[in-house]
mmCIF file of the N, C-alpha and C atoms, coordinates in Angstrom:
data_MODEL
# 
_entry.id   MODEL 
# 
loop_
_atom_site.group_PDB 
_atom_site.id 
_atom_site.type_symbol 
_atom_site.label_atom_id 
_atom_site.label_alt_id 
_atom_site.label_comp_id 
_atom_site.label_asym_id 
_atom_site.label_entity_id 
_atom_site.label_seq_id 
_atom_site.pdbx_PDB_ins_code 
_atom_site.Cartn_x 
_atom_site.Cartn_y 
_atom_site.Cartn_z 
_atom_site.occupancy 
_atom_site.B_iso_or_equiv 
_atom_site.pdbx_formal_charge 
_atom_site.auth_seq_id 
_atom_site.auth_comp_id 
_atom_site.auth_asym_id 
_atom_site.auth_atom_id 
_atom_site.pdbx_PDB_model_num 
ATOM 1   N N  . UNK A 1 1  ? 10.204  -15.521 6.945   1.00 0.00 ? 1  UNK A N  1 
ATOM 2   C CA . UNK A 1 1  ? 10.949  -14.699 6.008   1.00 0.00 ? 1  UNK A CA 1 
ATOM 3   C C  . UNK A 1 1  ? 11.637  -13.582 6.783   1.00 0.00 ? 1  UNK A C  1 
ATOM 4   N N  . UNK A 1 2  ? 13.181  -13.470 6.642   1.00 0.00 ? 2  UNK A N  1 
ATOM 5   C CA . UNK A 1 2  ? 13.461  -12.098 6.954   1.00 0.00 ? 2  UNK A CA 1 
ATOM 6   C C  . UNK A 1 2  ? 13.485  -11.306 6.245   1.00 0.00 ? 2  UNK A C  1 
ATOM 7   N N  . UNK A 1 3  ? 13.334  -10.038 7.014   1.00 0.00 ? 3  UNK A N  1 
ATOM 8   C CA . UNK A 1 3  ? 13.222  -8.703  6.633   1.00 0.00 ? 3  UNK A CA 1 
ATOM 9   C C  . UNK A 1 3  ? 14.746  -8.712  5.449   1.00 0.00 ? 3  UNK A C  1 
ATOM 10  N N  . UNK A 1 4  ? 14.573  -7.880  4.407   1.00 0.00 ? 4  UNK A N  1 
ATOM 11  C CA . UNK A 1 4  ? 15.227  -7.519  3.468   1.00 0.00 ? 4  UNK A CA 1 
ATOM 12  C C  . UNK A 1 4  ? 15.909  -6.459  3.535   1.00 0.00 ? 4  UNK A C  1 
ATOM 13  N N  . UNK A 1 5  ? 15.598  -5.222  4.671   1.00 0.00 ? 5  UNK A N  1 
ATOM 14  C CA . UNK A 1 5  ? 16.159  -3.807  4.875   1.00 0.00 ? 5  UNK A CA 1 
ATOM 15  C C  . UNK A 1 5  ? 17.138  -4.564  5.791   1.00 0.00 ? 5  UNK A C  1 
ATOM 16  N N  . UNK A 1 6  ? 16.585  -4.758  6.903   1.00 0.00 ? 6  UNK A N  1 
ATOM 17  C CA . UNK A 1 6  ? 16.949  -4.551  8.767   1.00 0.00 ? 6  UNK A CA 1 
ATOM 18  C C  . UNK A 1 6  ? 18.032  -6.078  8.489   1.00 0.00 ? 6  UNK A C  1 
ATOM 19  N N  . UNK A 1 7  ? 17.696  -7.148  7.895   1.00 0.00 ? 7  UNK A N  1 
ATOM 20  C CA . UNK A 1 7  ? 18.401  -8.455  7.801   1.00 0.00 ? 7  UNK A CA 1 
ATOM 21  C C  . UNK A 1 7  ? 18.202  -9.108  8.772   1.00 0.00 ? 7  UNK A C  1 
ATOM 22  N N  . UNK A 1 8  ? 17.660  -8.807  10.138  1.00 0.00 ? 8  UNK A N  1 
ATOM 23  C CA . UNK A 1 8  ? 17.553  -9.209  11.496  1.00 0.00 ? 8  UNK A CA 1 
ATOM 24  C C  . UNK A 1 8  ? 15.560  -9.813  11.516  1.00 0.00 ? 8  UNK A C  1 
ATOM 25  N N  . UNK A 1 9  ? 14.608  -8.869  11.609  1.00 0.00 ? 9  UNK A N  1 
ATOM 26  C CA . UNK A 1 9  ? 13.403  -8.563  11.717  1.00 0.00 ? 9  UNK A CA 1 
ATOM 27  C C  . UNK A 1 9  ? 12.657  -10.068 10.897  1.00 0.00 ? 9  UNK A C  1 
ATOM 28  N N  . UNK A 1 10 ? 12.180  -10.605 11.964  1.00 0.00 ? 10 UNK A N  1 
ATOM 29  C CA . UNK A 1 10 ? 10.927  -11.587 10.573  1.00 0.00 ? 10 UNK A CA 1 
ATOM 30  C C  . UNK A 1 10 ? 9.866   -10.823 10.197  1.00 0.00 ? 10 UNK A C  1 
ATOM 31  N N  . UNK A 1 11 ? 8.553   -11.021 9.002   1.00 0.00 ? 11 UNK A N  1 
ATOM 32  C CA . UNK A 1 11 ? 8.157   -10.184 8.399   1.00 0.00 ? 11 UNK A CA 1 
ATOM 33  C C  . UNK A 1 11 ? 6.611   -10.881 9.072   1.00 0.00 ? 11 UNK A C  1 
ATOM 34  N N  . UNK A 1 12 ? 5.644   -10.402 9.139   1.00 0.00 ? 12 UNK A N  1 
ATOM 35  C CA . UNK A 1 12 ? 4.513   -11.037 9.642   1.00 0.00 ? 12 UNK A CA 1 
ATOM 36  C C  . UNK A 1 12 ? 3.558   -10.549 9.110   1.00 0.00 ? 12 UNK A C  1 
ATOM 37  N N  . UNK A 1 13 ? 2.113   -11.171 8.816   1.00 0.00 ? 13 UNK A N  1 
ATOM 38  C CA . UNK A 1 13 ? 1.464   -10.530 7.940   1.00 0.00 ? 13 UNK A CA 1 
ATOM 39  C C  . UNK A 1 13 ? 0.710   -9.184  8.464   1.00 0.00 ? 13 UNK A C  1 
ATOM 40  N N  . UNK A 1 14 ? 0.501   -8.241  7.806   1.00 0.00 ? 14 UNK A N  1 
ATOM 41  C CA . UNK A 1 14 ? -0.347  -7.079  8.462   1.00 0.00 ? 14 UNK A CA 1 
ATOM 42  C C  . UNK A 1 14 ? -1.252  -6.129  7.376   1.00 0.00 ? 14 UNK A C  1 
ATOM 43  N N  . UNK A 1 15 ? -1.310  -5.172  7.911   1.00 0.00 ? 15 UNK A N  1 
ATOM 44  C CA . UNK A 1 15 ? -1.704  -4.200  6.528   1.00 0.00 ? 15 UNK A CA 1 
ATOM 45  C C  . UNK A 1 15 ? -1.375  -3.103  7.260   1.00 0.00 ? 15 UNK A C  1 
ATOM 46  N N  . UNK A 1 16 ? -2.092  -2.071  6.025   1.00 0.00 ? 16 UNK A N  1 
ATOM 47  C CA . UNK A 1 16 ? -0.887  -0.508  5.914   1.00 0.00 ? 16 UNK A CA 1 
ATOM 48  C C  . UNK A 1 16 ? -1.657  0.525   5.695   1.00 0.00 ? 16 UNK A C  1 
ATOM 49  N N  . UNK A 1 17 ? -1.242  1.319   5.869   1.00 0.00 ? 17 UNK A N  1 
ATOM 50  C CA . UNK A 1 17 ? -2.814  2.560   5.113   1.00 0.00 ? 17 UNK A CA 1 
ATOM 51  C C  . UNK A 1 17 ? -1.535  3.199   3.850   1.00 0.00 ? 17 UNK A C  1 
ATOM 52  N N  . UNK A 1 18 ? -1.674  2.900   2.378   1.00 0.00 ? 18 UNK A N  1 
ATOM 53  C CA . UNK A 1 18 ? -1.059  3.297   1.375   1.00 0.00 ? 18 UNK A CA 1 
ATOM 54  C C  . UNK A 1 18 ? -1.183  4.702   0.540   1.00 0.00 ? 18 UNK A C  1 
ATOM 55  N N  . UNK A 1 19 ? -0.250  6.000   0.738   1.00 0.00 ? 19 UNK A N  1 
ATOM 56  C CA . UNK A 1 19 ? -0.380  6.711   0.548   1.00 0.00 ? 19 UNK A CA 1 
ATOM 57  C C  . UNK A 1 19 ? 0.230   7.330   -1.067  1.00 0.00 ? 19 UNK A C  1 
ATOM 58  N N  . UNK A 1 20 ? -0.207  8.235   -1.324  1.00 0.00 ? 20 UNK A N  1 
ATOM 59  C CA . UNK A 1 20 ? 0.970   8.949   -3.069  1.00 0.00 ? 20 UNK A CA 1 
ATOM 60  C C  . UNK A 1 20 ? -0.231  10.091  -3.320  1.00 0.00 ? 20 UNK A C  1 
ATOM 61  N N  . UNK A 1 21 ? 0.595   10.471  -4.046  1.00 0.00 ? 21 UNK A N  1 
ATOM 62  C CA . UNK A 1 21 ? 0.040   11.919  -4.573  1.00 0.00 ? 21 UNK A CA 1 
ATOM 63  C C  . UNK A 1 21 ? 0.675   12.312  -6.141  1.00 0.00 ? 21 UNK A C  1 
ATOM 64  N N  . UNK A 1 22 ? -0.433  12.943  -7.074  1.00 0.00 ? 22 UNK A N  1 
ATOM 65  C CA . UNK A 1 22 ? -0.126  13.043  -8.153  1.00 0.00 ? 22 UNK A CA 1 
ATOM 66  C C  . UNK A 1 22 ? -1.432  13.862  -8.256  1.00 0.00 ? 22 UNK A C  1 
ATOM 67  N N  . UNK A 1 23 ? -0.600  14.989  -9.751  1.00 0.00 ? 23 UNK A N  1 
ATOM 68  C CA . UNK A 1 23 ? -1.891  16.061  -9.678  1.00 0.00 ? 23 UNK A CA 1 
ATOM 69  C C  . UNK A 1 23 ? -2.417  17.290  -8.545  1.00 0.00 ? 23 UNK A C  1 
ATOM 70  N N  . UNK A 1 24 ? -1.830  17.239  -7.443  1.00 0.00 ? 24 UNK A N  1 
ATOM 71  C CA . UNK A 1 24 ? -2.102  18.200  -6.736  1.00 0.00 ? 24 UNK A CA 1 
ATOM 72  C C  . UNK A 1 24 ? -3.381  16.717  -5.974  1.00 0.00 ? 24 UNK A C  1 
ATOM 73  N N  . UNK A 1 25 ? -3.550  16.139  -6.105  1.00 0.00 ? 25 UNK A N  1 
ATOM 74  C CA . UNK A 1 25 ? -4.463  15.391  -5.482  1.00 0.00 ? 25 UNK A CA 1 
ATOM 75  C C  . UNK A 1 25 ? -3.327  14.105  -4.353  1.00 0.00 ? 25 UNK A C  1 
ATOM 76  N N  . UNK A 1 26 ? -4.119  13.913  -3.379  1.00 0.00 ? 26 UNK A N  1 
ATOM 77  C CA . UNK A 1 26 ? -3.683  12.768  -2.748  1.00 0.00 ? 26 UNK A CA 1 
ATOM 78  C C  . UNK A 1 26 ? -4.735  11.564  -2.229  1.00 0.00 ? 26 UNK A C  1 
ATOM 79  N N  . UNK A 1 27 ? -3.791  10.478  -2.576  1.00 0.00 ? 27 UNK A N  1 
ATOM 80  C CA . UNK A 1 27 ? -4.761  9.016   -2.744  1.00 0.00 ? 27 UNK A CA 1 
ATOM 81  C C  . UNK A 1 27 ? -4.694  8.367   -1.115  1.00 0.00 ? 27 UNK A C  1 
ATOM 82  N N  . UNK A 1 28 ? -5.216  7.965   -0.816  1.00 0.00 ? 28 UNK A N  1 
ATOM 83  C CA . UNK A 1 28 ? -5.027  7.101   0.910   1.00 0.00 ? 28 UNK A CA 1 
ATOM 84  C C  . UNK A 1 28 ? -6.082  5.670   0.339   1.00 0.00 ? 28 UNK A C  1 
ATOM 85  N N  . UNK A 1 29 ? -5.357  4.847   0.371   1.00 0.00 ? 29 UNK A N  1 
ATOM 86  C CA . UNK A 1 29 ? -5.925  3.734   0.717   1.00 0.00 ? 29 UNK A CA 1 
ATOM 87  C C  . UNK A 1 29 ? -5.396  3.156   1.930   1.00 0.00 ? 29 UNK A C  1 
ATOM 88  N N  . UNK A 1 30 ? -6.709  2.937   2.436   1.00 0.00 ? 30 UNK A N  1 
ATOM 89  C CA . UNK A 1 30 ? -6.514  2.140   3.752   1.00 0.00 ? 30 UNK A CA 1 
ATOM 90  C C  . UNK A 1 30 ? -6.568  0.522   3.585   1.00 0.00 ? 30 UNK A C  1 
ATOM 91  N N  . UNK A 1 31 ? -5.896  -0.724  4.565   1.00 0.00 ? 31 UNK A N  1 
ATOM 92  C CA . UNK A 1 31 ? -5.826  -1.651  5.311   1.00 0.00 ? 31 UNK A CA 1 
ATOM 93  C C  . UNK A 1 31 ? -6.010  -2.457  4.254   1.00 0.00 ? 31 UNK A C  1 
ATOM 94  N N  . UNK A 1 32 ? -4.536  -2.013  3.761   1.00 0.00 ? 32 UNK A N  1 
ATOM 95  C CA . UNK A 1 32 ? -3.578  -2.648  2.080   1.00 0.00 ? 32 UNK A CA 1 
ATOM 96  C C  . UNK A 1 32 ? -2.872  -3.784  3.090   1.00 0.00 ? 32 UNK A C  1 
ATOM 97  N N  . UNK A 1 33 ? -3.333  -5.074  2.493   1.00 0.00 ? 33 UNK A N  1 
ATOM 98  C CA . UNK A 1 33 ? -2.664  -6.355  2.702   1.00 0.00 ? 33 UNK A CA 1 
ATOM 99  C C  . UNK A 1 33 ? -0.758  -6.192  2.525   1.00 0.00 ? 33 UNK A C  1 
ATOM 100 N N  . UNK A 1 34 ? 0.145   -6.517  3.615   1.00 0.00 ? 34 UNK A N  1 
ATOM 101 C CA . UNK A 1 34 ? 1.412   -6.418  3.323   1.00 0.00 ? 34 UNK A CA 1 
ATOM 102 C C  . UNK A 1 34 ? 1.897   -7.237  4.258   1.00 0.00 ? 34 UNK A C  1 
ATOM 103 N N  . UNK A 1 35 ? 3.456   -7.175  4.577   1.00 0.00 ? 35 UNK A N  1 
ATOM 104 C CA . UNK A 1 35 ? 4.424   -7.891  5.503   1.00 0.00 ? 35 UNK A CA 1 
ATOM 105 C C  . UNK A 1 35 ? 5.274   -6.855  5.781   1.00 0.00 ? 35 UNK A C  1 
ATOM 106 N N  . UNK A 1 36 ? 4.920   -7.309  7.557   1.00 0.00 ? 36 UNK A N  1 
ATOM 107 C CA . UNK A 1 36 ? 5.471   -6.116  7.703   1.00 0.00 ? 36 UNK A CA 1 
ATOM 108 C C  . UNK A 1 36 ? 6.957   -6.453  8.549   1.00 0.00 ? 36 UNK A C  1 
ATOM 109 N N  . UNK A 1 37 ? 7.919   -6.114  9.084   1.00 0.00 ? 37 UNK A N  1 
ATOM 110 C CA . UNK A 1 37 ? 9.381   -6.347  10.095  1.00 0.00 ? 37 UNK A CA 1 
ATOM 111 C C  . UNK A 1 37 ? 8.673   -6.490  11.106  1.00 0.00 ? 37 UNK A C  1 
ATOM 112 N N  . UNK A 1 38 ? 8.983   -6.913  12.378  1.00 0.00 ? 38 UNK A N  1 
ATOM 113 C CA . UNK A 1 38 ? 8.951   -6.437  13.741  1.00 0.00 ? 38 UNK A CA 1 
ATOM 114 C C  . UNK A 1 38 ? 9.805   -6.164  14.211  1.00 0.00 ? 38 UNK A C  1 
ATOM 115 N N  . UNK A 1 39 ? 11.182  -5.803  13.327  1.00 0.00 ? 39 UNK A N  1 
ATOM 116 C CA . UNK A 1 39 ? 12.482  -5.431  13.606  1.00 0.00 ? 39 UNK A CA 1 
ATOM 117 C C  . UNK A 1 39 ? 12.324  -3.485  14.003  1.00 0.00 ? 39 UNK A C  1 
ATOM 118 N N  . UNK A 1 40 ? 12.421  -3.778  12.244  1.00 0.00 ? 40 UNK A N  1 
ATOM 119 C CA . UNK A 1 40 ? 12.550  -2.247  11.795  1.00 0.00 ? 40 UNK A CA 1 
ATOM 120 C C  . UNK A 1 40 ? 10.968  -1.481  11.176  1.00 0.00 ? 40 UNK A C  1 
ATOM 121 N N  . UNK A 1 41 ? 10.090  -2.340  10.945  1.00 0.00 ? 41 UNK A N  1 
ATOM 122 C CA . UNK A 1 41 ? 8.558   -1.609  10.598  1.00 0.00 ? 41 UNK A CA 1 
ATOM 123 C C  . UNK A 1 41 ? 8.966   -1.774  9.079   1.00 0.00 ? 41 UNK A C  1 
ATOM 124 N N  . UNK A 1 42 ? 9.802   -2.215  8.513   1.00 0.00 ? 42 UNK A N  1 
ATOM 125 C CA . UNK A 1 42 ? 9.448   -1.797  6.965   1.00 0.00 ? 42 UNK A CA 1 
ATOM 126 C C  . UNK A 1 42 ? 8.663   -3.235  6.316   1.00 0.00 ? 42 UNK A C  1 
ATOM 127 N N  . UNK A 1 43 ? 8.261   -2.255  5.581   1.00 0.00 ? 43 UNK A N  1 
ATOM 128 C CA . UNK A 1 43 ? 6.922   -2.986  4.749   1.00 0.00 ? 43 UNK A CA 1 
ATOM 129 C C  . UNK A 1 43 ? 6.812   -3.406  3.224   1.00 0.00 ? 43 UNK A C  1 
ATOM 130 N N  . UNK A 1 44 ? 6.461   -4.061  2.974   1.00 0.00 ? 44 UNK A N  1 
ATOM 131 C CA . UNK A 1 44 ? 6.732   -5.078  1.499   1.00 0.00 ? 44 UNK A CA 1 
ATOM 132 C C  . UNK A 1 44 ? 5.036   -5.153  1.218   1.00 0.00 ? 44 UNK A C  1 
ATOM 133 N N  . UNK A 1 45 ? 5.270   -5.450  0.159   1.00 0.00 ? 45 UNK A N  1 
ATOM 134 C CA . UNK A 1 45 ? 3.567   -5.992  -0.507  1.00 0.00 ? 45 UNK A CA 1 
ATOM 135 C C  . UNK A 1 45 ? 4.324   -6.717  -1.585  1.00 0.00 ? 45 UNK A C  1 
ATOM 136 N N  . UNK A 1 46 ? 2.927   -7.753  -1.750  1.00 0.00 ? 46 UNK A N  1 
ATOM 137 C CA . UNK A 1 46 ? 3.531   -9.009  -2.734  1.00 0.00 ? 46 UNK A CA 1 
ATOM 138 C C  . UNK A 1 46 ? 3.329   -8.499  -4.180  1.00 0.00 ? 46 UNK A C  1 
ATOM 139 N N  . UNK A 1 47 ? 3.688   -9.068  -4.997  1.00 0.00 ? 47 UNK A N  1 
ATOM 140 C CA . UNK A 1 47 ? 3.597   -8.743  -6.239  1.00 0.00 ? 47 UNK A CA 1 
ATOM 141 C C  . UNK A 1 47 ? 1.690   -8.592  -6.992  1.00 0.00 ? 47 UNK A C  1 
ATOM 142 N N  . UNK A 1 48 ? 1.539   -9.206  -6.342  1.00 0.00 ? 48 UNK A N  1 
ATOM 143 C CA . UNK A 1 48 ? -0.595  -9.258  -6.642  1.00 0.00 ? 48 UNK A CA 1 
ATOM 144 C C  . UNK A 1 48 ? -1.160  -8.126  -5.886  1.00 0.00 ? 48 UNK A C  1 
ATOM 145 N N  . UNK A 1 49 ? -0.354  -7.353  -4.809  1.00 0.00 ? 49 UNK A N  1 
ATOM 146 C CA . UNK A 1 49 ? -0.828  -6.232  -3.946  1.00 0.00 ? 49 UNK A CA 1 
ATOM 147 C C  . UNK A 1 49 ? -0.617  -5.220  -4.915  1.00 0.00 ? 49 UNK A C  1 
ATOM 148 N N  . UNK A 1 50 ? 0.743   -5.400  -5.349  1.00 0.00 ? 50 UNK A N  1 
ATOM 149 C CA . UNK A 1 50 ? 1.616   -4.548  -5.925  1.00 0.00 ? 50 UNK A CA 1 
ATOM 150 C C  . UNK A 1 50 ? 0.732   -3.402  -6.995  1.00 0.00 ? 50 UNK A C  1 
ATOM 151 N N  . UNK A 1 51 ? 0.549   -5.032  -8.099  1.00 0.00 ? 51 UNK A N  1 
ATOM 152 C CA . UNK A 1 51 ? -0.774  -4.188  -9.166  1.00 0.00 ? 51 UNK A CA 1 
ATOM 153 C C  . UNK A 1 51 ? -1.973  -4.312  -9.231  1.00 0.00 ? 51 UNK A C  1 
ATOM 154 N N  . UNK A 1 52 ? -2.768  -4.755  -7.631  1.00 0.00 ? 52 UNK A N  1 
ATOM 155 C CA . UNK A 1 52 ? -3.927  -4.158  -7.368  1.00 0.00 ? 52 UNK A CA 1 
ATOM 156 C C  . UNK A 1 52 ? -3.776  -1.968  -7.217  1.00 0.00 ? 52 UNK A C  1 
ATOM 157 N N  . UNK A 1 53 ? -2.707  -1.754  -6.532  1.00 0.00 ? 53 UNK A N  1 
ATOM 158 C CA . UNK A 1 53 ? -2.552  -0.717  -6.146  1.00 0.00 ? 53 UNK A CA 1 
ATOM 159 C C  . UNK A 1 53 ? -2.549  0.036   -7.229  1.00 0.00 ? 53 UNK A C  1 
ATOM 160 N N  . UNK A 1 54 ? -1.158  -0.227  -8.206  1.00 0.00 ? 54 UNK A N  1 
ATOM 161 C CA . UNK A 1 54 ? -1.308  0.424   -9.770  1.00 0.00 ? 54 UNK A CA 1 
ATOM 162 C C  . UNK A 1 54 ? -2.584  0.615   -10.282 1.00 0.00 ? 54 UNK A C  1 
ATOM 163 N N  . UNK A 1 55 ? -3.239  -0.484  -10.361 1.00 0.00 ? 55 UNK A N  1 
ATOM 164 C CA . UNK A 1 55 ? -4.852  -0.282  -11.276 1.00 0.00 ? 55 UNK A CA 1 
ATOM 165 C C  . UNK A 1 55 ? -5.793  0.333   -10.319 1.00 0.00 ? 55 UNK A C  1 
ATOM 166 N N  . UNK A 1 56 ? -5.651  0.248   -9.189  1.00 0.00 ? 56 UNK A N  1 
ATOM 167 C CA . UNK A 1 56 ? -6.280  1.398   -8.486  1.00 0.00 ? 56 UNK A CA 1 
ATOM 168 C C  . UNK A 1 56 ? -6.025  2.675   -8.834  1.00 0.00 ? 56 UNK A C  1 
ATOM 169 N N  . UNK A 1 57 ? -5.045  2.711   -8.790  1.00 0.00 ? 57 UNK A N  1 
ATOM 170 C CA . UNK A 1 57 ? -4.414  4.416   -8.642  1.00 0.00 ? 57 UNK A CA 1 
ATOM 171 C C  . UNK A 1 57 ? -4.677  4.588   -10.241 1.00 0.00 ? 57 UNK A C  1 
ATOM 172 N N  . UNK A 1 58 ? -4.548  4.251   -11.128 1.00 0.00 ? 58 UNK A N  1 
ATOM 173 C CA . UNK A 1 58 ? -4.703  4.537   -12.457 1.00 0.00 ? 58 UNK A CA 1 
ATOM 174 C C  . UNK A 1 58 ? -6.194  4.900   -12.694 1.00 0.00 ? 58 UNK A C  1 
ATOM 175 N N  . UNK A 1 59 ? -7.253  3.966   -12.038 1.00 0.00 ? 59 UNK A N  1 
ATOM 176 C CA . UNK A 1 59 ? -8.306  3.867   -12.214 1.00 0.00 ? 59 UNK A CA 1 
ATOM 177 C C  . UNK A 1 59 ? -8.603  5.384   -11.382 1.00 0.00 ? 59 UNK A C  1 
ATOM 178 N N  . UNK A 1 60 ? -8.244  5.745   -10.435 1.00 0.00 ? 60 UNK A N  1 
ATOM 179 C CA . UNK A 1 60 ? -8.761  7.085   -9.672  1.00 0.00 ? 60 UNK A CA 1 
ATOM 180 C C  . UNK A 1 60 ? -7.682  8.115   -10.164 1.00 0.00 ? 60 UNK A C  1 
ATOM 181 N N  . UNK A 1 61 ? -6.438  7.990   -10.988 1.00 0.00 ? 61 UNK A N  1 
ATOM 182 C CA . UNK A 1 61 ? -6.392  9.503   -11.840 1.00 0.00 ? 61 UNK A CA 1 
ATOM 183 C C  . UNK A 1 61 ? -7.320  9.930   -12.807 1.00 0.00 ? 61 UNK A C  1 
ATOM 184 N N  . UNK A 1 62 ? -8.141  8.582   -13.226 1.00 0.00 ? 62 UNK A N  1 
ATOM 185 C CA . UNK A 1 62 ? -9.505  9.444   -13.983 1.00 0.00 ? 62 UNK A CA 1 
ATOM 186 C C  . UNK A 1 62 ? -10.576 10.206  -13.481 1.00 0.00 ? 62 UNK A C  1 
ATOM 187 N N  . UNK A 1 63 ? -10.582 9.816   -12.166 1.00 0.00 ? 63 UNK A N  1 
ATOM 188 C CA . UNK A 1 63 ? -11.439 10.513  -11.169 1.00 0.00 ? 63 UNK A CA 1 
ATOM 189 C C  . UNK A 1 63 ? -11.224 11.814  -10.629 1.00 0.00 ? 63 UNK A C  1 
ATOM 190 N N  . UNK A 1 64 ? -9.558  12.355  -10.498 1.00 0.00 ? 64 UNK A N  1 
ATOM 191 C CA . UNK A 1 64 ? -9.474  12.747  -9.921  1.00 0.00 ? 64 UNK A CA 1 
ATOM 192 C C  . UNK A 1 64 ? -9.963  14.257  -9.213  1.00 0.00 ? 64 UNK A C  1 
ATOM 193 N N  . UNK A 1 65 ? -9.807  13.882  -8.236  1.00 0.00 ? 65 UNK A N  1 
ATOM 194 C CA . UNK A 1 65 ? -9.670  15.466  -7.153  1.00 0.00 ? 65 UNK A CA 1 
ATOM 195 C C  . UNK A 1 65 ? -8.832  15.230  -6.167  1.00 0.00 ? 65 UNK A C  1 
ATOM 196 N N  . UNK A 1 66 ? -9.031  16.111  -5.315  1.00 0.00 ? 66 UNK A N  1 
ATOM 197 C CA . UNK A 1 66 ? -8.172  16.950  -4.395  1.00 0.00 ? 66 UNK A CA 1 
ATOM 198 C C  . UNK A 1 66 ? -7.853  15.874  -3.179  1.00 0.00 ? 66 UNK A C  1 
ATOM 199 N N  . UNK A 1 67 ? -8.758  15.551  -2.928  1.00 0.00 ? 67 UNK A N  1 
ATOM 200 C CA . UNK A 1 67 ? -8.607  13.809  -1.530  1.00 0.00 ? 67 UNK A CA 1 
ATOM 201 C C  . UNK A 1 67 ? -9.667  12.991  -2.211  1.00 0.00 ? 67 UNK A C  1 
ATOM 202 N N  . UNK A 1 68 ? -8.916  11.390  -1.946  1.00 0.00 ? 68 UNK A N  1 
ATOM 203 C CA . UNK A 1 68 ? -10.056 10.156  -2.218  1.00 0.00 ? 68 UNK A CA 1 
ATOM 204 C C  . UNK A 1 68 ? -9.141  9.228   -1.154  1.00 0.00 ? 68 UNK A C  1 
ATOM 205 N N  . UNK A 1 69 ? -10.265 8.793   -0.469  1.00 0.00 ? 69 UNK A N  1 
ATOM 206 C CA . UNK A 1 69 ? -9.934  7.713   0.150   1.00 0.00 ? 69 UNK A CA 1 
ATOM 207 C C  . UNK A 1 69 ? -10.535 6.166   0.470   1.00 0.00 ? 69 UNK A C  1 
ATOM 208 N N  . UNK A 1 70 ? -10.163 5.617   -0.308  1.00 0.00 ? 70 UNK A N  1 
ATOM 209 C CA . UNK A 1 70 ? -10.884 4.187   -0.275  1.00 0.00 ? 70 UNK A CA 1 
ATOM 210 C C  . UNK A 1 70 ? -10.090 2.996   0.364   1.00 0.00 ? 70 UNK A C  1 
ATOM 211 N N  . UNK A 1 71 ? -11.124 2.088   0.771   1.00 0.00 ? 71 UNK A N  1 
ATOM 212 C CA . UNK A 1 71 ? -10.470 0.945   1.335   1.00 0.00 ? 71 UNK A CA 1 
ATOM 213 C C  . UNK A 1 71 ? -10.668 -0.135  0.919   1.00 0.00 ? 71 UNK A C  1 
ATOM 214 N N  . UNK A 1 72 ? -9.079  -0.658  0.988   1.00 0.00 ? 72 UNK A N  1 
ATOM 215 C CA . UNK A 1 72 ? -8.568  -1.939  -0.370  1.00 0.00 ? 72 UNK A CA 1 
ATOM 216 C C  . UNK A 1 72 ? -9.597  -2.852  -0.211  1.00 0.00 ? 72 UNK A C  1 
ATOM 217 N N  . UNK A 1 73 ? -10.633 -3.142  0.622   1.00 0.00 ? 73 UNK A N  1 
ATOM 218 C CA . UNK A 1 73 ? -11.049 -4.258  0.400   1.00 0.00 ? 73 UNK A CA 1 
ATOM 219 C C  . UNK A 1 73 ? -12.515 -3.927  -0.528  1.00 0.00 ? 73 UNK A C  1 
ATOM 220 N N  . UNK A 1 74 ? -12.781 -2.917  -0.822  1.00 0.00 ? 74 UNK A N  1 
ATOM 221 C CA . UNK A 1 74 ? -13.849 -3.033  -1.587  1.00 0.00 ? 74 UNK A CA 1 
ATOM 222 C C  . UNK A 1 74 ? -13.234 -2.135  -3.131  1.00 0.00 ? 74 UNK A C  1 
ATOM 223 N N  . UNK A 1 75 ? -12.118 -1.892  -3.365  1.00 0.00 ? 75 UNK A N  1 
ATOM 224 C CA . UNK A 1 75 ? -11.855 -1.787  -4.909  1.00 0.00 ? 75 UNK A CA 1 
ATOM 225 C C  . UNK A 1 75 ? -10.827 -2.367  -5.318  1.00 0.00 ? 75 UNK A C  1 
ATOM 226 N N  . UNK A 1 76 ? -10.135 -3.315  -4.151  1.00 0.00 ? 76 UNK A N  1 
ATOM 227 C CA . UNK A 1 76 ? -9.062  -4.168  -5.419  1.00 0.00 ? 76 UNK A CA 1 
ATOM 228 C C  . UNK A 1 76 ? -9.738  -5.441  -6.213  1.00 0.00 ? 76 UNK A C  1 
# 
């Protein structure tokens, strides 16, 4: 698959450490399944990554505080 930004880059599988912030709080999930360029570094997640991440992040604005950091493989 090529890259979609760069048009050049094939995409290879990797993972990511996924960041956002809402609330004065910020979320870090680490070693989020994606595809990444070896062109340009930009990064895609598939549509099943996509709304693991949503229902994560939804699921920890009920939690929230100030830092949480979990890793995708034990809450998606």
């Amino acid at each position: 698959m090529k890259c979609l930004s760069c048009k050049h880059g094939d995409m290879f599988p990797s993972t990511t450490t996924y960041f956002t912030e809402f609330n004065n709080c910020m979320l870090i999930i680490k070693n989020v399944p994606c595809m990444t360029c070896e062109q340009c570094g930009e990064i895609v997640f598939s549509a099943s990554v996509h709304r693991k991440i949503e229902r994560i992040v939804a699921n920890v604005k009920k939690l929230t505080s100030e830092l949480t950091i979990l890793e995708y493989d034990k809450v998606a």
